[in-house]
PASEBA-1860 file (N, C-alpha, C; in nm, 3 decimals):
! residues 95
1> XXXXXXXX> 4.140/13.030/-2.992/4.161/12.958/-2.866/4.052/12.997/-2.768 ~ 3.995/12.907/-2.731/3.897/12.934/-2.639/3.932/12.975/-2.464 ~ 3.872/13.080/-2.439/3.893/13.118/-2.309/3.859/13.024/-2.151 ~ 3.945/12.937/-2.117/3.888/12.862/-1.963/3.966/12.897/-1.885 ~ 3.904/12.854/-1.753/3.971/12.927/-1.653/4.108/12.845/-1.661 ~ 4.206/12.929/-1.569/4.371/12.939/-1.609/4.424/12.972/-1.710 ~ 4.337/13.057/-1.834/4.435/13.080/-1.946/4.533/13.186/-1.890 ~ 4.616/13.216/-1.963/4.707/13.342/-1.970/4.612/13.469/-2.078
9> XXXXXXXX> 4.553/13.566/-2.018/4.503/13.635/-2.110/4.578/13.765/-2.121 ~ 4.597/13.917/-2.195/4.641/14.007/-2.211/4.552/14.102/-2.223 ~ 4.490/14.262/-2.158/4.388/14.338/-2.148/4.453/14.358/-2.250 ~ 4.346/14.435/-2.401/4.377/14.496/-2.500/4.309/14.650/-2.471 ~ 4.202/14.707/-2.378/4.160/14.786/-2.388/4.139/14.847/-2.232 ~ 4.131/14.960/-2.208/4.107/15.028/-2.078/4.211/15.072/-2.035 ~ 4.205/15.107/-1.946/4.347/15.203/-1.844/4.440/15.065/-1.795 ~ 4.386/14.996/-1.831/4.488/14.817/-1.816/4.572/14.719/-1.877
17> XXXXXXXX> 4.522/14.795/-2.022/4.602/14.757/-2.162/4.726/14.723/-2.125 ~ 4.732/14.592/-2.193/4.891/14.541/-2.189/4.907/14.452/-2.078 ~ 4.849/14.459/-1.970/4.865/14.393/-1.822/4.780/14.222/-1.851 ~ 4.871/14.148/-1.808/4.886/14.043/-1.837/4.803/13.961/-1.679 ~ 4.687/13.880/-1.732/4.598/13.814/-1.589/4.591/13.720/-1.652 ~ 4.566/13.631/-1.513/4.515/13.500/-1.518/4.380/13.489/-1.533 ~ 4.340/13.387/-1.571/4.108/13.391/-1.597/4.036/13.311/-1.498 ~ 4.037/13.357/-1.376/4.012/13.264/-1.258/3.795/13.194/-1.327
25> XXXXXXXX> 3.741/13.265/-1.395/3.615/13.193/-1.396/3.556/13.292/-1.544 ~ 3.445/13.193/-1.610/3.410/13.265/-1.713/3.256/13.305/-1.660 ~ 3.258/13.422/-1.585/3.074/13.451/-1.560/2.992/13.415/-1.639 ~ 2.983/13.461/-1.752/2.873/13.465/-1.846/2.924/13.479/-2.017 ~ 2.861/13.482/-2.124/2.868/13.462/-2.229/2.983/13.617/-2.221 ~ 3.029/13.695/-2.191/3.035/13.825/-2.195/3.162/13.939/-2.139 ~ 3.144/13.813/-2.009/3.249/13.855/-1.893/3.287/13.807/-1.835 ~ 3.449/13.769/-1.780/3.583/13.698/-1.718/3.566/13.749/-1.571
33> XXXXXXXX> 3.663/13.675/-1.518/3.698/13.719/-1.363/3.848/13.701/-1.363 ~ 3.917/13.800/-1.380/4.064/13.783/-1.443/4.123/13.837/-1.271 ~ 4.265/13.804/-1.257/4.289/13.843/-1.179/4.512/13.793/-1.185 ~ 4.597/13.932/-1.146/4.736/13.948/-1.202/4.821/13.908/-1.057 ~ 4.748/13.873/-0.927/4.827/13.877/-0.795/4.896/14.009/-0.724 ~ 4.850/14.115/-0.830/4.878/14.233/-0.738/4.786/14.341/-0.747 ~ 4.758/14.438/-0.806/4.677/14.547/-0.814/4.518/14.431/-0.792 ~ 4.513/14.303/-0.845/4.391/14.253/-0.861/4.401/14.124/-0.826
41> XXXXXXXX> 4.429/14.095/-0.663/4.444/13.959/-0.591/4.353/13.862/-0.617 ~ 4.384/13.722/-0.595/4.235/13.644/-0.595/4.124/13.686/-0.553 ~ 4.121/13.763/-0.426/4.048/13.772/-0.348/3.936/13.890/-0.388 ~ 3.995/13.957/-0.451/3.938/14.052/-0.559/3.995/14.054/-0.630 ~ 3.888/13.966/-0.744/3.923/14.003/-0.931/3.864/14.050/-0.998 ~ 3.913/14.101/-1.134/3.851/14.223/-1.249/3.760/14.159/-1.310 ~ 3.680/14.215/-1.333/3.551/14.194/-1.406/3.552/14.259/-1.556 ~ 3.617/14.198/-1.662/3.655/14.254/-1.798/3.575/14.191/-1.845
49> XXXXXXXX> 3.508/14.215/-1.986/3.460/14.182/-2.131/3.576/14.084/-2.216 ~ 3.491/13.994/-2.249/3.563/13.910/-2.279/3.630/14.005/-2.433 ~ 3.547/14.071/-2.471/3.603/14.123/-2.647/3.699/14.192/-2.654 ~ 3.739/14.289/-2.472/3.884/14.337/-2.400/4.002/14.235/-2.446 ~ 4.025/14.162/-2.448/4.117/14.006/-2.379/4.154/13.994/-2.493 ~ 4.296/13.888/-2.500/4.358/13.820/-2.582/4.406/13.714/-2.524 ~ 4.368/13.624/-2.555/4.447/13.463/-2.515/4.622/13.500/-2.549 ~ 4.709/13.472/-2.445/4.796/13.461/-2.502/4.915/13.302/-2.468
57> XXXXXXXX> 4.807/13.252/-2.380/4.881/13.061/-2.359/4.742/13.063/-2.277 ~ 4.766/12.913/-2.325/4.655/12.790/-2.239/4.695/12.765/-2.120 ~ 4.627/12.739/-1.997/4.635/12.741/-1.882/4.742/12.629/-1.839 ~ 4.848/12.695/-1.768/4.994/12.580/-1.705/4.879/12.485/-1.662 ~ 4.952/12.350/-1.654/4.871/12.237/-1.589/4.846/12.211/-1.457 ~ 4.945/12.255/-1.378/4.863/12.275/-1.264/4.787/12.363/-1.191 ~ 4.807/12.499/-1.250/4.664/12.606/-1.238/4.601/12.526/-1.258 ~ 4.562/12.514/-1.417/4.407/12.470/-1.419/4.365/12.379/-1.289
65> XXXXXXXX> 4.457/12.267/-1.288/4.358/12.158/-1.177/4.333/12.222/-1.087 ~ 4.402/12.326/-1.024/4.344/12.400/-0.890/4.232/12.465/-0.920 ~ 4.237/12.529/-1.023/4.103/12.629/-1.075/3.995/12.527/-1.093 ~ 4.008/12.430/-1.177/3.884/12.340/-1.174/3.823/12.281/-1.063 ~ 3.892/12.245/-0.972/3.889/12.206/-0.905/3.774/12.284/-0.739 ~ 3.816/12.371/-0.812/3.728/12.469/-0.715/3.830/12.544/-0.622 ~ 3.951/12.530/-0.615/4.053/12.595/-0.489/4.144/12.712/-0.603 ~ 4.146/12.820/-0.494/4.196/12.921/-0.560/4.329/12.941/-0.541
73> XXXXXXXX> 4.390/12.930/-0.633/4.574/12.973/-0.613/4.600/13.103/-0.565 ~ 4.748/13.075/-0.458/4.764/13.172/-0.410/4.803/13.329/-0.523 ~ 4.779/13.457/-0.460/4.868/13.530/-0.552/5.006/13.520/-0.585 ~ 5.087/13.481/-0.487/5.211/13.414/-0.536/5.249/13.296/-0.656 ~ 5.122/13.204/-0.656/5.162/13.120/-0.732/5.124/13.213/-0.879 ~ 5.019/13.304/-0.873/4.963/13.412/-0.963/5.097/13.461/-1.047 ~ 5.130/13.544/-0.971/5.310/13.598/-1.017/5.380/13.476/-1.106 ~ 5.440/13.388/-1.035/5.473/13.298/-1.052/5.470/13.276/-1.227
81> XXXXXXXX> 5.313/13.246/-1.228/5.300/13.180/-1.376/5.281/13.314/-1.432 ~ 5.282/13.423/-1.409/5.278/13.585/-1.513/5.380/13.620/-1.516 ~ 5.508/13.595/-1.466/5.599/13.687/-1.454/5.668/13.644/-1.603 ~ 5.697/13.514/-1.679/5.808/13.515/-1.767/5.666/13.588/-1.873 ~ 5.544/13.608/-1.913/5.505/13.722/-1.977/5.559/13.859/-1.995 ~ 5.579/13.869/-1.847/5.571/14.024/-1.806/5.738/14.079/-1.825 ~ 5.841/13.961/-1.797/5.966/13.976/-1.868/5.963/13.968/-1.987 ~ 5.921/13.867/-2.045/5.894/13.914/-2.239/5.892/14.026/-2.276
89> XXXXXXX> 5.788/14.083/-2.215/5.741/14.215/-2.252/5.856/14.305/-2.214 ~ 5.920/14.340/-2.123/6.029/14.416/-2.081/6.139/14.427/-2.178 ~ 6.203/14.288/-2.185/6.303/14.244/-2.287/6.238/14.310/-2.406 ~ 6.123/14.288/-2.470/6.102/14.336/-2.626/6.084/14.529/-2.647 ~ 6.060/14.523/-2.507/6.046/14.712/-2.497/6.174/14.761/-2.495 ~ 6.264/14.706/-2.437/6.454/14.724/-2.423/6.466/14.763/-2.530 ~ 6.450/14.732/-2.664/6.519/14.741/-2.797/6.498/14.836/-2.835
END
C-alpha cells in the first residue's frame, strides 16, 4: 500500500514504536511528516523515515480532501480518526 498523505500509519521503530499518526505530507523519497494531535500537533509534525512506518488504513475520505487540498485538519479532528486504532490496540493488550 502506498504511503499518501492521510494514511493511517504505525511507528515500528524509535522511542515511538507502536504510536499510531496520521501522514500529513510525503517530503521526499525517504521521509513523512506524520503527525498523532498530541505529543505531535499539526503545527509541529515528526519527521520519520519512511522504512520506520507501517500503513495500517488508507486515508478516511474526508482527511484526505482536506490534506490535498492544502488545509490542515484540526488536532481534534487528528484524535478523532486515531482513536478507534488506539482502542484496538488497548482492547488486544487487555487479554
Amino acid at each position: 500500500m502506498d504511503i499518501e498523505p492521510g494514511s493511517i500509519v504505525r511507528s515500528r521503530q524509535g522511542r515511538d514504536a507502536g504510536t499510531f499518526y496520521v501522514t500529513l505530507a510525503r517530503l521526499d523519497e525517504r521521509y513523512l511528516l506524520l503527525t498523532d494531535g498530541r505529543k505531535r500537533p499539526v503545527r509541529r509534525p515528526k519527521k520519520k523515515n519512511i522504512r520506520h512506518v507501517e500503513v495500517v488504513a488508507p486515508p478516511p475520505g474526508p482527511l484526505k480532501v482536506w490534506i490535498e487540498a492544502g488545509r490542515r485538519p484540526s488536532d481534534g479532528k487528528i484524535l478523532e480518526v486515531l482513536l478507534p486504532f488506539m482502542e484496538e490496540v488497548k482492547e488486544d493488550g487487555a487479554q
